[in-house]
C-alpha positions in Angstrom: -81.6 76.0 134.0 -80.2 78.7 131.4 -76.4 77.7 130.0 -75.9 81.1 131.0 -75.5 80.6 135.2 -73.6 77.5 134.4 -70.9 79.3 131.9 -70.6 82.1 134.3 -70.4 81.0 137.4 -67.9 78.5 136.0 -66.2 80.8 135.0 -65.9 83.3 137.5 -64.3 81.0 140.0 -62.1 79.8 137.5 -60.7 83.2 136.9 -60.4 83.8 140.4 -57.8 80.2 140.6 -60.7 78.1 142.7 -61.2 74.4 141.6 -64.5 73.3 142.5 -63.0 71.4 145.1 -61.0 74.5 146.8 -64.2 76.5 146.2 -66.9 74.3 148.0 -64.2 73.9 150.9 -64.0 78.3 150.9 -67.6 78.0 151.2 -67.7 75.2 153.5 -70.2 73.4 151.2 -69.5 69.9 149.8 -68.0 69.7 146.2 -71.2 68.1 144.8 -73.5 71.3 145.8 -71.2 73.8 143.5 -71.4 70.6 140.7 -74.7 71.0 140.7 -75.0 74.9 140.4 -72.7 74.8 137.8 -74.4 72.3 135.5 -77.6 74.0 136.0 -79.5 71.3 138.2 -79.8 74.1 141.3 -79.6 77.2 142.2 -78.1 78.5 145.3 -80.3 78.8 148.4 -80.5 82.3 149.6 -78.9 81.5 152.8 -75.7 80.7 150.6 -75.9 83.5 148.2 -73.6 86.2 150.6 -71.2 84.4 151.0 -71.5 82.9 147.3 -71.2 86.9 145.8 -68.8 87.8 148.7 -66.3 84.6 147.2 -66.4 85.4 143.5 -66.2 88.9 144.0 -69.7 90.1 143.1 -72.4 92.5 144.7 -75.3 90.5 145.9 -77.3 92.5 143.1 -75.0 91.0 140.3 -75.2 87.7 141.5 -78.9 87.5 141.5 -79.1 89.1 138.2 -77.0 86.4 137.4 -79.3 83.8 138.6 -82.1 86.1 137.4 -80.7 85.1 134.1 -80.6 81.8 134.3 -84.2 81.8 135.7 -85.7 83.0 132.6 -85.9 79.8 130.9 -87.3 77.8 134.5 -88.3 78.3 137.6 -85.6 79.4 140.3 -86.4 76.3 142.3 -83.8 73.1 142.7 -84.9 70.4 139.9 -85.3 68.1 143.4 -88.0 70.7 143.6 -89.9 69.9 140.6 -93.2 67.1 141.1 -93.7 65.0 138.6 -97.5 64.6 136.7 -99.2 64.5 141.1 -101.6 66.9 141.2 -100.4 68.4 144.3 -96.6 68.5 145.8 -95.8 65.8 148.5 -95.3 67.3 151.9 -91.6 67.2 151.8 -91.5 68.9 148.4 -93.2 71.7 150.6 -91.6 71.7 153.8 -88.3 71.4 151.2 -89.0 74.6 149.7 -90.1 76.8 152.6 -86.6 76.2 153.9 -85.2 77.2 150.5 -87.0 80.3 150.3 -86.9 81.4 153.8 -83.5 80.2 154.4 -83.9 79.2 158.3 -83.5 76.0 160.0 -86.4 75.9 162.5 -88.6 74.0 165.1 -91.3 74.3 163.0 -90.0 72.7 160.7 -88.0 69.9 162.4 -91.7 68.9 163.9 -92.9 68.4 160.4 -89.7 66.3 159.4 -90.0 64.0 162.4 -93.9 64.0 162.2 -92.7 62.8 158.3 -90.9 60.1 159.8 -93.4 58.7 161.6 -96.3 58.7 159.2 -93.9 57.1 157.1 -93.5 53.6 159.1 -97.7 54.3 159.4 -98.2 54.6 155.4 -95.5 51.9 154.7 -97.8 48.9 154.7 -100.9 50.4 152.8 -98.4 52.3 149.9 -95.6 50.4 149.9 -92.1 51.3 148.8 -92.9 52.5 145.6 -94.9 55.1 146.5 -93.1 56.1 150.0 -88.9 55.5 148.7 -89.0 58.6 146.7 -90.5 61.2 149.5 -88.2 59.5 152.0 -85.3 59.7 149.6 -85.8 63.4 148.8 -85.9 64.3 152.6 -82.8 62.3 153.1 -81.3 64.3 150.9 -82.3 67.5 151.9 -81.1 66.4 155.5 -77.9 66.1 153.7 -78.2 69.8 152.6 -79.0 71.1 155.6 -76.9 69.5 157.7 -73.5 71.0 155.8 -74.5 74.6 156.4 -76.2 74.0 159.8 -73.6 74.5 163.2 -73.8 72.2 166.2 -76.8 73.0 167.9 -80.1 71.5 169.7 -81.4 71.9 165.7 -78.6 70.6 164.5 -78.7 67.7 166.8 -82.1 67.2 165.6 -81.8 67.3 162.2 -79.1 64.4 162.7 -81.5 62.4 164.2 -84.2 62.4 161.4 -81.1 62.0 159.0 -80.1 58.6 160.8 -84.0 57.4 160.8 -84.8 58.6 157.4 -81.2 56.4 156.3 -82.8 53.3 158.7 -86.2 53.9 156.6 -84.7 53.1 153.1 -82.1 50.4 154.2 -85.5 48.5 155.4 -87.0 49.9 152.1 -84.5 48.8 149.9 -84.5 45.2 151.6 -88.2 45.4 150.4 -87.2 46.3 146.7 -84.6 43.4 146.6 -82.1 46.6 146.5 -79.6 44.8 148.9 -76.3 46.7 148.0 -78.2 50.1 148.6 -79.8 48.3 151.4 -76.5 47.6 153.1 -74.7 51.0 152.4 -77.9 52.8 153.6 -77.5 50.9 156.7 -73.7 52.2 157.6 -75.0 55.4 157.0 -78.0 55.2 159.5 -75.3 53.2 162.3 -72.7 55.5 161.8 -75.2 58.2 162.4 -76.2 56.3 165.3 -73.1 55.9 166.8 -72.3 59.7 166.8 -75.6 60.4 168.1 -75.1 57.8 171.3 -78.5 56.4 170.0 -78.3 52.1 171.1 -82.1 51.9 170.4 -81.3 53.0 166.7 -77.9 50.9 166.1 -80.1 47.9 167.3 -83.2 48.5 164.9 -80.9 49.0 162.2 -78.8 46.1 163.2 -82.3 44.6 162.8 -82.8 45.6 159.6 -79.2 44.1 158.5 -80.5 40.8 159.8 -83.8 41.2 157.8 -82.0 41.6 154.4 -79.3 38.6 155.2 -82.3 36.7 155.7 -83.9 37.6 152.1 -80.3 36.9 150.8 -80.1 33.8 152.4 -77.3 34.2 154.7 -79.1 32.8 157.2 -76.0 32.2 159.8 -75.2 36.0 159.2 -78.8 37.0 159.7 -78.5 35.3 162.9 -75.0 37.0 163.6 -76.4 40.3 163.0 -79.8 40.0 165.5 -77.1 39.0 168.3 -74.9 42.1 167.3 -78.3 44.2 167.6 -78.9 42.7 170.8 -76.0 44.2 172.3 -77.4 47.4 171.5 -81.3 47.2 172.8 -80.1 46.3 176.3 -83.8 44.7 176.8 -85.4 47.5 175.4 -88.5 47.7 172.4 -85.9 46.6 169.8 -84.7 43.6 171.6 -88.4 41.7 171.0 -87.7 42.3 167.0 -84.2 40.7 167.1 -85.2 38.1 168.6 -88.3 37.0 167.4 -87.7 38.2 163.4 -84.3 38.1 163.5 -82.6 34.8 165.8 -85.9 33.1 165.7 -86.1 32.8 161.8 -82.5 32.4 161.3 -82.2 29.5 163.9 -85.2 27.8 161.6 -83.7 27.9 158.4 -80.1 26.9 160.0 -82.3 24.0 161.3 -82.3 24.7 165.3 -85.3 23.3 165.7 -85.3 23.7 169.7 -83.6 26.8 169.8 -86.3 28.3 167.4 -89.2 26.9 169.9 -87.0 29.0 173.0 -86.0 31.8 170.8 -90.2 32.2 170.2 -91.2 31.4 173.7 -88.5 34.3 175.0 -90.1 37.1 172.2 -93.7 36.2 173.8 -92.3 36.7 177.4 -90.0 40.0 176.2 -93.3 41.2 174.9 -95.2 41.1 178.6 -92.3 43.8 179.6 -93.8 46.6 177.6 -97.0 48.3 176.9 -98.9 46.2 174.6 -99.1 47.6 171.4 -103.1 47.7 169.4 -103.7 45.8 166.4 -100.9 45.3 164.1 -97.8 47.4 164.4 -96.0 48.9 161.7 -93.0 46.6 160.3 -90.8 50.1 159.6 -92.0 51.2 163.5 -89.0 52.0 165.6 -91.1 51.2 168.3 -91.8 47.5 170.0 -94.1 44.8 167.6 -97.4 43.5 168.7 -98.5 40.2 169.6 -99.5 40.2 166.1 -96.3 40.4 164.5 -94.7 38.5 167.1 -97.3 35.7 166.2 -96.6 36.3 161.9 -92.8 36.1 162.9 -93.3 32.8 164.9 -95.6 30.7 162.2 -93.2 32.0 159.6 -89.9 30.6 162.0 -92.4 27.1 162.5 -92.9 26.9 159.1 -88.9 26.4 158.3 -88.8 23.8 160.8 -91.8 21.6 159.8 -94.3 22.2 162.6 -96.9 22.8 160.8 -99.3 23.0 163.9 -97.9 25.6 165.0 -97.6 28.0 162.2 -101.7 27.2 162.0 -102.1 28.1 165.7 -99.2 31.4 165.1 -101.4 32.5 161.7 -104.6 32.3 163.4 -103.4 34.5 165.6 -101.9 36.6 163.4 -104.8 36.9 160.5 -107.3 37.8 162.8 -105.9 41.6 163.5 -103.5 42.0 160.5 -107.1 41.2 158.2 -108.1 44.5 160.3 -104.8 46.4 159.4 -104.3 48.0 156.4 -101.0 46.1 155.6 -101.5 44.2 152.1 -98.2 42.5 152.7 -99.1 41.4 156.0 -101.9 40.0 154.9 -100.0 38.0 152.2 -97.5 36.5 153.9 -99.6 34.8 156.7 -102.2 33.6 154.3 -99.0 32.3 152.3 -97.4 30.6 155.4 -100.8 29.1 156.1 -101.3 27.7 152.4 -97.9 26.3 153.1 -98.0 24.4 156.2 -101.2 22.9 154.8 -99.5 21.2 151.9 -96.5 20.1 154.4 -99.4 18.8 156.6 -100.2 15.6 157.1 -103.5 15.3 155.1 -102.4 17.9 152.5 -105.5 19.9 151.6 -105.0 21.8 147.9 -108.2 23.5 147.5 -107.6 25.8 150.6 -104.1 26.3 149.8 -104.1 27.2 146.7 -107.4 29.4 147.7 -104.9 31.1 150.4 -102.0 31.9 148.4 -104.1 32.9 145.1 -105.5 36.0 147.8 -102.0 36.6 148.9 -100.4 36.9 145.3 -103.1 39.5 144.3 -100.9 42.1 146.0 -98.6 41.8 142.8 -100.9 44.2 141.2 -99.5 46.5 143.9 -95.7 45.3 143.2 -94.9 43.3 146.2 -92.0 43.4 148.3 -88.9 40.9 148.3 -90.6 38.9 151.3 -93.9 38.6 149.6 -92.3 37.6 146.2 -89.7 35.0 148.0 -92.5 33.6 150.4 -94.8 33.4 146.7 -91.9 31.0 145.1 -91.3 28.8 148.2 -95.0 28.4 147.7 -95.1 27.1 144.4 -92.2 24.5 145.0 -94.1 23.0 147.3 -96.8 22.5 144.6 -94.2 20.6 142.7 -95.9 17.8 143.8 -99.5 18.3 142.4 -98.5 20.2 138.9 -100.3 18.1 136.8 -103.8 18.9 139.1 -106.2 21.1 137.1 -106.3 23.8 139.7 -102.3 24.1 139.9 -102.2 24.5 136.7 -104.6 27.1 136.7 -102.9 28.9 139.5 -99.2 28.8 137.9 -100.6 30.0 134.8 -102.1 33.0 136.5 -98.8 34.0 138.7 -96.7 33.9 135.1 -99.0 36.4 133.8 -99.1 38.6 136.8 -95.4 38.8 138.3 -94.0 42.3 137.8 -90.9 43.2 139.4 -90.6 46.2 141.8 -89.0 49.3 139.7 -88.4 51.7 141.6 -84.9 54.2 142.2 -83.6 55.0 145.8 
């Protein structure tokens, strides 16, 4: 955007004794909205532009000759605005800007936002992180926007609600990307939220989430604290088969509670027969209840930390014969890679199949897999430490050094 808008807006509510502090809080905006028209990243929406030319004095003509100005050298939309080399804009680059022009919270367009939402968790597991982070992060933010000029309302409330779930998505996201510290500050954001909305369901799937990412730290008595905080909130609701299955159950395994992560699995399969049983495999990011699919990934995964090898066979079986049908690539990688494990643990170790296995589930690096996939990937290869010297070991550890590429992505 021009130097000009920047210098003489500046200016203008400088010579009128505003700080940009005092001059956001006239116009009930946060500070960082006036930082941004001021360096030239934005321009004011025209829902803000009375009240903008009514505070520094100005005719609504001369300010939009003085954005008019500025506009000369770029388009008058927000640089968030702005796609990069996509053919087309994403959908919340288009619902974004609809708003901006027309200047009007609406119905409309809080259907599209929570319709966003939900294709979202659906899209996670075939795009991943790296492609989804970005679009989720852009209508976080434009939540944000909308939220400080919008008044308590049935919108209002609304708009709250997809602000708390679009914060739940990228905590989970971040989790994914090994981006724990955002992971964890995106997850006060989406409880707090929560907790003003009155929404248990939400503070116990992101309670769930917290769990998740202590796990991948390996915090495992934490993780397990966290799935029992979460339970407080689902009050035997969808979330409450999640926490216990993905969050106690796994925990209890790597803490070494071997009987406790046989009961903790046995109650997820029973908590599951409460609800409507969900088709195929459901999506991990779903605020919704998991299938007997994911129940049955969770489970070998939990078995596989204790040493029962038979059952993380029986659990993956079950698992890989609907998540091979789902369009999850992660999914797909981790129960083949629990399975390739359990067979070297196994009694009559068998190398061939294992290293077959996990050689299928680390070609989802070419699609830069997520923290569980790259985690599950080394425990893997420890276990090989037994066989490095066998030809096809070798061959395999020379083929994940030349493939491993770490997630780089911004949220």
């Amino acid at each position: 955007m021009a130097e000009s808008q920047h210098r003489r807006l500046a200016e203008r509510r400088k010579a009128l004794g505003y700080t940009q502090e005092s001059f956001a809080e006239l116009l009930r905006l946060d500070r960082t909205t006036v930082v941004r028209w001021e360096s030239g990243k934005t321009l004011p929406r025209p829902g803000h532009r009375r009240h903008l030319a009514r505070a520094l004095g100005l005719t609504i003509d001369e300010l939009h000759n003085v954005l008019a100005n500025a506009s000369q050298e770029r388009s008058a939309e927000p640089e968030e605005f702005i796609v990069g080399p996509s053919l087309v804009e994403d959908p919340a680059s288009i619902l974004e800007r609809m708003n901006y022009e027309f200047g009007e919270l609406t119905d409309e367009l809080l259907d599209d936002l929570e319709i966003r939402l939900h294709e979202s968790a659906a899209r996670y597991e075939a795009e991943g992180p790296t492609v989804l982070a970005p679009e989720v992060v852009r209508q976080r933010r434009w939540a944000h926007q909308l939220l400080m000029s919008t008044p308590p309302s049935k919108r209002g409330m609304r708009l709250l609600h997809i602000a708390a779930r679009s914060s739940a998505q990228l905590s989970y996201m971040a989790v994914n990307l090994g981006r724990f510290e955002s992971a964890h500050a995106y997850a006060l954001e989406a409880f707090q939220l929560a907790d003003e909305l009155g929404d248990d369901g939400l503070k116990a799937w992101v309670r769930g989430t917290e769990s998740f990412g202590a796990y991948y730290q390996g915090d495992y008595v934490r993780a397990l604290e966290l799935a029992r905080y979460g339970l407080r909130y689902a009050h035997n609701g969808p979330q409450t088969v999640r926490l216990v299955v993905n969050g106690e159950a796994r925990a209890l395994a790597k803490i070494g509670e071997r009987q406790a992560t046989a009961r903790a699995i046995g109650r997820s399969f029973e908590l599951l027969d409460r609800f409507e049983p969900e088709v195929g495999m459901s999506p991990c990011m779903s605020f919704g209840v998991y299938s007997e699919a994911r129940v049955a990934s969770n489970a070998a995964t939990a078995y596989l930390s204790v040493g029962n090898t038979e059952m993380v066979l029986e659990h993956s079986e079950q698992a890989r014969l609907v998540v091979d049908r789902s369009p999850s690539v992660w999914s797909q990688a981790l129960v083949r890679l629990d399975t390739a494990t359990a067979l070297l643990q196994a009694d009559e170790p068998d190398l061939e199949h294992a290293t077959s296995l996990a050689r299928e589930a680390t070609q989802v690096r070419e699609y830069r897999p997520v923290e569980s996939v790259r985690q599950r990937a080394e425990a893997f290869i420890a276990e090989l430490a037994p066989w490095a010297d066998e030809p096809r070991v070798v061959e395999f550890l020379e083929e994940q050094r030349l493939t491993q590429e770490p997630p780089d992505v911004d949220i």
